[in-house]
N, C-alpha and C positions, 0 to 999 in steps of 0.2 A: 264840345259836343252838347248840343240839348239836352235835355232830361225829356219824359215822359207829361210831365205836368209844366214844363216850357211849349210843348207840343200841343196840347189843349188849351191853353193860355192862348197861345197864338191865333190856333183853330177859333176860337170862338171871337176872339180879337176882331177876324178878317172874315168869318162868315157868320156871326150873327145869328139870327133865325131863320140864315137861308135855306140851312136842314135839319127838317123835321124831328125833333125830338124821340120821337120812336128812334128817325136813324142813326142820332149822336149814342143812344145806349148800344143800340149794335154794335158802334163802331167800339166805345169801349169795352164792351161783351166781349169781342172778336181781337182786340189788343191791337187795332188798327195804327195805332199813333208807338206802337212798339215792333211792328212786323216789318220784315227787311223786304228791299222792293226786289230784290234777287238775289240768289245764291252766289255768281261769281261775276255779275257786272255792275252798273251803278246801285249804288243803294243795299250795298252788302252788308250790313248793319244794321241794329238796332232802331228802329224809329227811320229806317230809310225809306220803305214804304210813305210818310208821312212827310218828309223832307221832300222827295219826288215831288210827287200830290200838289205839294203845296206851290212850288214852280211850276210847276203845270198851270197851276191856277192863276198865279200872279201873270205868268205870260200871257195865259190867255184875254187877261182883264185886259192887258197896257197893248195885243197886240187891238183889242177891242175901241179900244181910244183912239188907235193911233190908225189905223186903219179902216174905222168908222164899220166894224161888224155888228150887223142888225140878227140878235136872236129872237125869239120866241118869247121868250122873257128877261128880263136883264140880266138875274141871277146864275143862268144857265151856265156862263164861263167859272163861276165859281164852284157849280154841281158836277159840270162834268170832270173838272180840272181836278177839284179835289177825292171823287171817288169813281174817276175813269178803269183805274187799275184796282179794283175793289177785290175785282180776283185773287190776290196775293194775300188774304189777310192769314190763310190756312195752306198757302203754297208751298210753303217751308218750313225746316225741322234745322233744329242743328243737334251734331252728330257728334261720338264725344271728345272729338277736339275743338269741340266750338265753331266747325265752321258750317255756313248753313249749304243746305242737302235740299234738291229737291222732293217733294213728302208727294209720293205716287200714291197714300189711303186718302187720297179728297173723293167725294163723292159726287161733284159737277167737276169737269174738265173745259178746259178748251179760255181763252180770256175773257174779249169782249161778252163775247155768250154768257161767261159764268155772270161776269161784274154786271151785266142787266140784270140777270134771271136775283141776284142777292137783292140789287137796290128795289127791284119791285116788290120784293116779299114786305119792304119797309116805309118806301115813297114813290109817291107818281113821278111819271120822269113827263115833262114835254116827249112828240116824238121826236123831233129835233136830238133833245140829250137824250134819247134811247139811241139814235143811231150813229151819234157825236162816240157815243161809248163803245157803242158795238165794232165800227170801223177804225176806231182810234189809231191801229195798230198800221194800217194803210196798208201796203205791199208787203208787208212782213208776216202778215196772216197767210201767205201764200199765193202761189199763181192761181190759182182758182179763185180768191177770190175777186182778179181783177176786173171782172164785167158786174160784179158786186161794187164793189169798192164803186167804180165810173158812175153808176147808178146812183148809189148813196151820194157822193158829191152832187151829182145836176141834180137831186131833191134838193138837199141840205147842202151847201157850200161847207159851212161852219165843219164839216166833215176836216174835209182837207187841214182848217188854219187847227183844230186839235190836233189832227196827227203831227201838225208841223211842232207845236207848244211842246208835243211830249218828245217829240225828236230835239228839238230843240235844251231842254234841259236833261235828257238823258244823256246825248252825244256830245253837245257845246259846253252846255255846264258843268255837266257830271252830276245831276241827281238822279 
């Protein structure tokens, strides 16, 4: 398994100065590269938060290549990919058998919603990766938001191949 500073190492490896120094402190601030990406499904562990992310990311680059996806700006598959699920960096507690809990004292709720309203306090997002994050979740955000969701796609396509990236390594790969 990783370590923490294999995590960062990587992180900076594969994205460079594509974010913002204000938000690389955050992310350490916030134990990002140590926070688990959920409680009892992929990413139940230490730095799985980070591990996720990072698949997200890489998918979305090679589905970019290979599929010839035009964003807003190049960087975008690596912004949204890596802090799409930004939400989780305080979602979770573990409890004292070690296993993690979800932590109901957060003070923003909700996913995509949260992960913009953090990455704004920090960097500009395109709107493109403002609603790449927001919709991430696709029909899993619920039946409400399917006349959202449709909308968000015929704007932004790029919508739809995120949500498939993160389905894609949550379900197929298991990050």
């Amino acid at each position: 398994m990783r370590t923490k500073a294999d995590r960062i190492k990587a992180f900076r490896n594969i994205v460079g100065k594509m974010i913002p120094d204000g938000m690389y402190r955050r992310m350490l601030q916030d134990d990002y590269f140590e926070a688990p990406a959920s409680a009892t499904h992929h990413g139940n562990f230490p730095g799985g938060l980070y591990d996720h992310s990072e698949m997200v990311a890489l998918t979305l680059v090679s589905m970019t290549k290979r599929m010839e996806l035009k964003w807003d700006r190049p960087e975008s598959p690596y912004i949204i990919g890596f802090l799409h699920d930004y939400c989780k960096v305080d979602q979770y507690t573990q409890n004292e058998q070690g296993e993690y809990v979800y932590n109901g004292e957060t003070l923003l709720r909700g996913h995509g919603d949260k992960s913009a309203i953090l990455l704004l306090k920090e960097m500009r997002l395109t709107d493109e990766e403002l609603i790449c994050i927001r919709y991430h979740m696709g029909a899993y955000e619920g039946s409400e938001m399917w006349n959202n969701l449709g909308t968000a796609i015929k704007k932004y396509p790029n919508v739809l191949w995120t949500h498939t990236a993160d389905m894609y390594a949550s379900h197929i790969l298991g990050f």
